[in-house]
C-alpha positions in Angstrom: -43.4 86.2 131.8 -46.4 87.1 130.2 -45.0 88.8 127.1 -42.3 86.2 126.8 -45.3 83.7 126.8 -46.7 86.2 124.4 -43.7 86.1 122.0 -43.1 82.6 122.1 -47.2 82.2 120.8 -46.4 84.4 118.1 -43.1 83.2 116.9 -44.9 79.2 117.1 -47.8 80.7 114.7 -45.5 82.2 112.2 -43.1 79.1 112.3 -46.4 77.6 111.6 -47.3 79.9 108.6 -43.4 79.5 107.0 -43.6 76.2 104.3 -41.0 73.7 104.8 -38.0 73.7 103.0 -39.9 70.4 101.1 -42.7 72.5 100.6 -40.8 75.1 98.8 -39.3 72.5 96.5 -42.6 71.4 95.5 -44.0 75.1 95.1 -40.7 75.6 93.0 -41.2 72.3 90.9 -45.1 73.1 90.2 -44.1 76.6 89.0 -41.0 75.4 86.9 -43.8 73.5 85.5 -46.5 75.8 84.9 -43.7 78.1 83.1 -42.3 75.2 80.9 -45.9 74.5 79.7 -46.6 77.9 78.7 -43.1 78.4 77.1 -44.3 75.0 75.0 -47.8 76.5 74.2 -46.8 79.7 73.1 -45.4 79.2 70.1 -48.6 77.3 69.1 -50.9 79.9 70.6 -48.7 82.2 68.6 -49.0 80.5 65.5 -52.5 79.9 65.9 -53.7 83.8 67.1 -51.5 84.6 64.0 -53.5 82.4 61.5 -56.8 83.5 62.8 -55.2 87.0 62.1 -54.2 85.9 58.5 -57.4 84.5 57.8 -59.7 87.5 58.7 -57.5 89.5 56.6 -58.1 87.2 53.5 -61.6 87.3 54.2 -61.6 91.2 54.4 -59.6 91.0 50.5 -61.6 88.9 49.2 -64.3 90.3 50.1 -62.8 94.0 48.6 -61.9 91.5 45.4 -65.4 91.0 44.9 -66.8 94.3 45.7 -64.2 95.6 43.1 -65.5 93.2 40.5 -68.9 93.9 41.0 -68.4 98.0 40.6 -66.4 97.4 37.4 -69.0 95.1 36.3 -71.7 97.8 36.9 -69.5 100.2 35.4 -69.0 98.5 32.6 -72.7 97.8 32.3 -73.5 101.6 32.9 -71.0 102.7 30.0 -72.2 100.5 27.7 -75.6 101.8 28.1 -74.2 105.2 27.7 -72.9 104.7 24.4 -76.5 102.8 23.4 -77.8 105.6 24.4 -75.6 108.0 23.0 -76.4 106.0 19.2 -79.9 106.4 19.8 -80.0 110.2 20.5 -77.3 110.4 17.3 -80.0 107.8 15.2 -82.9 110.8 16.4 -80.9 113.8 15.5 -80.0 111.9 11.8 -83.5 111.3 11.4 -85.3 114.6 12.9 -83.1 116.8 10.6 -82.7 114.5 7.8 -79.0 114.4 7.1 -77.1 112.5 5.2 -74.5 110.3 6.2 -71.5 111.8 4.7 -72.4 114.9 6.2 -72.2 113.5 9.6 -69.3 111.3 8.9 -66.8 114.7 8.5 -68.4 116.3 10.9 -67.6 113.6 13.0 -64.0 113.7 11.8 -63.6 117.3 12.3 -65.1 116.4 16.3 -62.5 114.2 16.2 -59.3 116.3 15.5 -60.8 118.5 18.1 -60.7 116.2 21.1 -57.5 114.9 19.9 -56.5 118.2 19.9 -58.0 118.6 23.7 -56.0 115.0 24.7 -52.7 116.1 23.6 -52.9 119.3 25.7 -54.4 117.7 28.8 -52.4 114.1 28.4 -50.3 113.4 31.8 -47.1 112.5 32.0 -46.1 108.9 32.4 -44.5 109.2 36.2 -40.7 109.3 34.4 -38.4 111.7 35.6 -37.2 112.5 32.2 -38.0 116.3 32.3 -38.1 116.9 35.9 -36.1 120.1 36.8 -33.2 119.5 39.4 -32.3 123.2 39.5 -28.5 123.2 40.0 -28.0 120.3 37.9 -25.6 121.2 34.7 -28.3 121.7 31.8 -31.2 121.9 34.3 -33.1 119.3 33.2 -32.2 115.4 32.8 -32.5 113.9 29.3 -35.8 111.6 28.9 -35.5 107.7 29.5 -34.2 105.7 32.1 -30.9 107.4 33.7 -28.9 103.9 33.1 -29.8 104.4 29.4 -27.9 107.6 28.8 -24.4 107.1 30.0 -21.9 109.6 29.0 -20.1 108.2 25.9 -22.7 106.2 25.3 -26.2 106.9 23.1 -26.5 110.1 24.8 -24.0 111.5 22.9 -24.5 113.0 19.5 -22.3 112.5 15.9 -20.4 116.1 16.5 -19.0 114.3 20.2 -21.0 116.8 22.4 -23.7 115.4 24.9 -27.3 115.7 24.7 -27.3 118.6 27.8 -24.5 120.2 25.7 -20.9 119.3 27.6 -18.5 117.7 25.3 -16.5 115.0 25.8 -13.5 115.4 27.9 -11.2 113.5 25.1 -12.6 116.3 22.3 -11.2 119.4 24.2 -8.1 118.5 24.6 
């Protein structure tokens, strides 16, 4: 009798633990709530956390924007002082050796073939892929401009009917 006396306290105290089926509704309502509140705020939360985000990154550029203008400022500053400087020393040098300006003048003409000279044979190419070797491609190397430029039968192709990378024109060997 006891443990039946036992059981029945038990089962009473977890009967009194278990929420109604009314309960439950209104457990079930508040959480259908909760969730169609958030689903509504997340798309502002969203667009907000994503503006913030936007905004700190325009910040960061502009603040690049004017770091940038600043350095070519300086370095525009610095290579304008260079060349000041660079007349100065020149004025000394005229002045401590006493020469005349023609004399300098073709001397400074001949300096100037010679770093033309240096340009031309360190000058880099202009990112084309005009001369770029393609290995097995007929004539190994494509002609220079733009590849829609050159079609065949079109500019690419010479008065005597043959092709810039030397194939003819399948009309001509027929």
């Amino acid at each position: 009798m006891e443990a039946n006396n036992e059981f029945v306290a038990t089962m009473e105290k977890r009967l009194q633990d278990v929420p109604l089926s009314e309960e439950l509704y209104k457990i079930k309502k508040v959480i259908e709530s909760s969730a169609n509140i958030y689903a509504d705020d997340l798309p502002c939360v969203t667009y907000e956390a994503k503006k913030v985000l936007a905004d700190d990154y325009l910040d960061v550029l502009m603040s690049l924007k004017e770091k940038w203008e600043k350095k070519k400022a300086v370095a525009n500053r610095e290579t304008r002082l260079q060349e000041v400087l660079s007349n100065i020393d020149l004025l000394k040098e005229i002045i401590d050796i006493n020469l005349l300006a023609s004399d300098e003048l073709s001397r400074l003409w001949a300096k100037e073939v010679e770093l033309g000279a240096e340009l031309d044979v360190t000058a880099v190419s202009d990112f084309s892929v005009g001369m770029i070797d393609f290995g097995g491609y007929p004539g190994g190397v494509l002609r220079e401009g733009p590849f829609w430029a050159t079609e065949p039968g079109g500019d690419s192709r010479r008065s005597d009917g043959q092709y810039e990378d030397g194939e003819f024109d399948d009309e001509e060997r027929l």
